[in-house]
N, C-alpha and C positions, 0 to 999 in steps of 0.2 A: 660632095661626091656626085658625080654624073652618074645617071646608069648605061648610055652610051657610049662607049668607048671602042678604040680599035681594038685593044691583045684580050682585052676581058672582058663580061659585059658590069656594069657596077653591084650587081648584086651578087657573084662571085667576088668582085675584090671587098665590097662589105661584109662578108661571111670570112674569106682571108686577116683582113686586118681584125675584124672582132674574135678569132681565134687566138691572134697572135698576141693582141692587145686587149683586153676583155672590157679597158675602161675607156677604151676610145668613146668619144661624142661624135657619134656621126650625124651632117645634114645632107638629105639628098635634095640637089638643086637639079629642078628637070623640066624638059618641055612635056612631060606626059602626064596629063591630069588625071590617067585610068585608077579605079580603086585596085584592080587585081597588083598593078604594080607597087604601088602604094602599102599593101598588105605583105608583100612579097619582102620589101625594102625593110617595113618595123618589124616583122619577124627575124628578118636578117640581122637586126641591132640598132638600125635609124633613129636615129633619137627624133629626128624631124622632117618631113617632108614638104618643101616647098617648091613652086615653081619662078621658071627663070621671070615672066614675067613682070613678077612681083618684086622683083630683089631689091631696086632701090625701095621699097615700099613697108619691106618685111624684113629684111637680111640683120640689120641690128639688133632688133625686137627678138627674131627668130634665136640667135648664136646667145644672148643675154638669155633667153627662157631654157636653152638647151646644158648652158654653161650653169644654170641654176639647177638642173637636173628636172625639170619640165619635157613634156613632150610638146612639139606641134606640128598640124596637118593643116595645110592650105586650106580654107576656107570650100571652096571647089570641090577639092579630092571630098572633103571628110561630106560635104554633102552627096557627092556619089557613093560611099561607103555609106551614108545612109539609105541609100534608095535601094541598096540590094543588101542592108542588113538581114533583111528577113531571107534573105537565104540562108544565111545563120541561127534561123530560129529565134532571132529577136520577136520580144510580144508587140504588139500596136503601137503601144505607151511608147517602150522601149525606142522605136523607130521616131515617134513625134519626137521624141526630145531630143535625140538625136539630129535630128532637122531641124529644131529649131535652134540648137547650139551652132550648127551647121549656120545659119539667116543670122544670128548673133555676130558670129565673128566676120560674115562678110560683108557688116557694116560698121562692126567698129571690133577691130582685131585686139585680141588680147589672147596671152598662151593660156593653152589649157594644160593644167599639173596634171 
């Protein structure tokens, strides 16, 4: 799923198909690294967020972790979602490990369950 699109933008048609279909496995494939969208997309039902960048790099790895019932967030995104965890009230710890989960996969990628 793109989130760009002309009639809708993808995160209306991800809230659509997840109504209609509740067991859909959604990946969103995107050029937008931002955490807000990113947060916006797995609340929506995303099972995975990755970018277009990466596809030959990730797209198999990704659709196999998603198809196993795994989630995954590009490497990128989830380290911007960590640097503004503490907007969420995440504690210090909370944030380090997240960042360093973050530096983990974006050097040697593995889904996270």
């Amino acid at each position: 799923m793109d989130l760009q699109m002309p009639e809708m933008n993808g995160i209306d048609v991800l809230i659509a198909i997840r109504s209609e279909f509740p067991d859909a496995r959604i990946i969103v494939l995107t050029t937008y690294a931002g955490d807000a969208l990113c947060k916006r997309a797995m609340k929506a039902g995303a099972q995975a967020y990755m970018l277009k960048g990466n596809v030959r790099k990730d797209l198999l790895d990704t659709i196999r972790a998603v198809r196993a019932g795994r989630k995954f967030i590009h490497a990128e995104v989830a380290a911007e979602l960590a640097t503004h965890a503490a907007d969420d009230f995440l504690s210090e710890r909370e944030i380090e490990v997240l960042s360093l989960i973050a530096r983990a996969i974006r050097t040697s990628w593995s889904p996270i369950s």
